[in-house]
N, C-alpha and C positions, 0 to 999 in steps of 0.2 A: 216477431212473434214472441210471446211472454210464456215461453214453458215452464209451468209452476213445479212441476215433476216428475219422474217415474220411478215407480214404486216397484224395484226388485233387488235380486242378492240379499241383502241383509238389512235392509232400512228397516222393513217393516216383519216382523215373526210370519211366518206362512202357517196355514192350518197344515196339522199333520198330512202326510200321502194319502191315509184313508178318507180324507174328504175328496179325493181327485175321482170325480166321474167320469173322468175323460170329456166330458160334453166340448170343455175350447181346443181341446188339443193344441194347448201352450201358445196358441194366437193371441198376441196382447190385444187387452180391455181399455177401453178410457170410461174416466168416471168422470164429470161436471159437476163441480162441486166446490164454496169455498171454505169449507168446515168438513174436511173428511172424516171427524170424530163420528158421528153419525152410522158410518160406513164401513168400517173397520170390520163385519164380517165379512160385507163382499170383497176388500179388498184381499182379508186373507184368504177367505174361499178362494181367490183367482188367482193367488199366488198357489196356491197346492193343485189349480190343476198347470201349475207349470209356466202363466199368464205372468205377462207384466202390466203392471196398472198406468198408465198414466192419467193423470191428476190435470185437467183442462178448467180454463172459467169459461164461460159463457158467450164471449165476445171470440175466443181462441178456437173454437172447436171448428167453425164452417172453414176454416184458411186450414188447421192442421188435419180436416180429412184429407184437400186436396192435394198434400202431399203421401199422407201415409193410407194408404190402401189396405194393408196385410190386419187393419181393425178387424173383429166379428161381432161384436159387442158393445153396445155404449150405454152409461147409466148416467139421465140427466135428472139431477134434484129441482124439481121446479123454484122449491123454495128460497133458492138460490137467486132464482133469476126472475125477471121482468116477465110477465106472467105472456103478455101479446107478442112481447119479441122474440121470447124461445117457442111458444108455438110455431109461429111464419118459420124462426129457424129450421126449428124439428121438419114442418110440412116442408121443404127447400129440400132438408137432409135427404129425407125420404126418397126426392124425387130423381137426385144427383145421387143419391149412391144406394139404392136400393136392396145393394146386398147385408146391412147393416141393421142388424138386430138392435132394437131403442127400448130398452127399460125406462119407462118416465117414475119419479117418485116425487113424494108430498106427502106433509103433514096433514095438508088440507082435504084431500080423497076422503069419499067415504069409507071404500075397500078397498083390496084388490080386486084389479082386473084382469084375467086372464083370457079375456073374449077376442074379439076380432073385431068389434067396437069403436077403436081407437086408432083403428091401423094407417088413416091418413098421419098422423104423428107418431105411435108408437105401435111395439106387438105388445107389451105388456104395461101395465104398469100397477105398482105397489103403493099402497100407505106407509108414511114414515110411522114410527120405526120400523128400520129392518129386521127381521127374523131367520137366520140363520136357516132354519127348519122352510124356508120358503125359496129359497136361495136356487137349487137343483130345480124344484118345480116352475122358477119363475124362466130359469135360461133356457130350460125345456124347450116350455112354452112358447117363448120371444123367437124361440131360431124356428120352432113349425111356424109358428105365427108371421115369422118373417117369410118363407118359402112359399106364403096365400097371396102374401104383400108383392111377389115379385109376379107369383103367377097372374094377379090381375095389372100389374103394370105392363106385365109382359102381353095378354091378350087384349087388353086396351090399345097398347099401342101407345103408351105416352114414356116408355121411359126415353130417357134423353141420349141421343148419342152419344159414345165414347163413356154412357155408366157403366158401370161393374154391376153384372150381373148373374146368380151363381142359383140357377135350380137346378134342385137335386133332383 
């Protein structure tokens, strides 16, 4: 596996403590991305609430969930990637680890979305660019939005043995 990085301690400036909402409660983020220029405020938003970021490509992400669990959060740039193979990825993700909140982002979106719309791939997803100012409302959003996503995998009946899965 090709770990391109994680971003804590001192690599990258963290946004002051007054940005810490508390919302990850220091559970590292992965971001999918291979231009994190882009992203530099979620990166340091997630550094102030105490998160480490790690930096994944597209190909690395579905092998390093199955090792690393203690994820909450994940930000996939589509842009980045193969438009039909990160969808099947995303829909795979969803179904294998359920507890995992998926922010998708693109230039190409018309808006954001904050609906429940999307929820066989994502709980949220944004138009590029990122906006700081949208940042708290979007993680909100994705971790309720994630707890609809479990609730109907969970009364379905289709999540898969041995997923992690975490309603509040």
């Amino acid at each position: 596996m090709n770990l391109n990085t994680i971003i804590g301690g001192s690599t990258l400036k963290a946004y002051p403590s007054s940005f810490d909402s508390g919302l990850l409660n220091g559970a590292p983020v992965a971001l999918v991305a291979s231009n994190i220029r882009g992203f530099s405020d979620f990166i340091g938003w997630s550094r102030a609430q105490g998160s480490d970021v790690i930096v994944l490509d597209q190909q690395n992400l579905k092998p390093f969930l199955e090792f690393r669990k203690d994820l909450v959060l994940v930000m996939v740039d589509l842009d980045d990637c193969e438009l039909e193979d990160a969808l099947d990825d995303l829909a795979d993700i969803r179904e294998r680890h359920p507890h995992l909140a998926i922010i998708l982002t693109s230039s190409i979106l018309g808006r954001d979305d904050f609906s429940l719309s999307r929820l066989s791939v994502c709980d949220v997803s944004l138009k590029l660019p990122l906006r700081i100012s949208k940042l708290d409302l979007a993680v909100v959003l994705a971790l309720e939005n994630n707890i609809e996503w479990q609730r109907r995998q969970a009364s379905s009946g289709t999540v898969r043995k041995g997923a992690h899965v975490n309603i509040l």
